[in-house]
C-alpha positions in Angstrom: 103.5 163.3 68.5 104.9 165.9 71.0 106.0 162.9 73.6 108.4 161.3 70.8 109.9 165.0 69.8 110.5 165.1 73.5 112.3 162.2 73.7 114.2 162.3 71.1 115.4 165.9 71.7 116.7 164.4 75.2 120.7 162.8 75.4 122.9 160.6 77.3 123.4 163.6 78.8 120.2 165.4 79.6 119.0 162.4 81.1 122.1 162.4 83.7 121.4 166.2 84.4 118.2 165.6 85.4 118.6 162.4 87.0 121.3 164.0 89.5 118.7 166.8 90.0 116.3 164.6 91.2 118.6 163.0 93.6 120.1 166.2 95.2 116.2 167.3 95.5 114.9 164.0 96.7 117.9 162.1 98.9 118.7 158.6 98.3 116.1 157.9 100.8 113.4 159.0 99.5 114.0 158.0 95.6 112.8 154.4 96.6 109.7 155.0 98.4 108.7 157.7 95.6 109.1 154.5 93.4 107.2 152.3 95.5 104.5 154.6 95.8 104.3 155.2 92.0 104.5 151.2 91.1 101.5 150.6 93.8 99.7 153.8 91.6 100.0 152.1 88.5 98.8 148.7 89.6 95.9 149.8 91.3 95.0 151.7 88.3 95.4 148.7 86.2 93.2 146.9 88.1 90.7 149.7 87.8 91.1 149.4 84.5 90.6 145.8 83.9 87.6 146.1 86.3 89.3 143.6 88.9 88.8 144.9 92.8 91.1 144.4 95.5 89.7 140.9 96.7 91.1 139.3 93.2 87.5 138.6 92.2 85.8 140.4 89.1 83.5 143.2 89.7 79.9 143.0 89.7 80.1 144.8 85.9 82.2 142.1 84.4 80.1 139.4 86.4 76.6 140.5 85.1 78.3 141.0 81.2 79.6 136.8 81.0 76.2 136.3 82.1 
């Protein structure tokens, strides 16, 4: 409930501020590896998730629970 109060407390023009705050602290350079790094974070913790390991192949847990 507190996430959506955020969020909707936040403008057009919040947003800007603090998106040209992050840039002055970060550098252009740096913005797109951050990104990278958090996109590769979120897949592997999908994959976690779903129980899927790096090879591609299901984990021993989902492989003895079809059987």
């Amino acid at each position: 409930m507190l996430h959506n109060t955020l969020l909707a407390a936040l403008g057009t023009q919040e947003i800007l501020v603090i998106l040209v705050v992050v840039l002055l602290l970060f550098g252009g350079k740096k913005i797109p590896e951050l990104m990278s790094g958090l996109g590769k974070g979120i897949r592997e913790f999908n994959n976690g998730k779903d129980g899927v390991d790096e090879a591609g192949g299901k984990s021993e847990e989902n492989i003895n629970h079809k059987v």
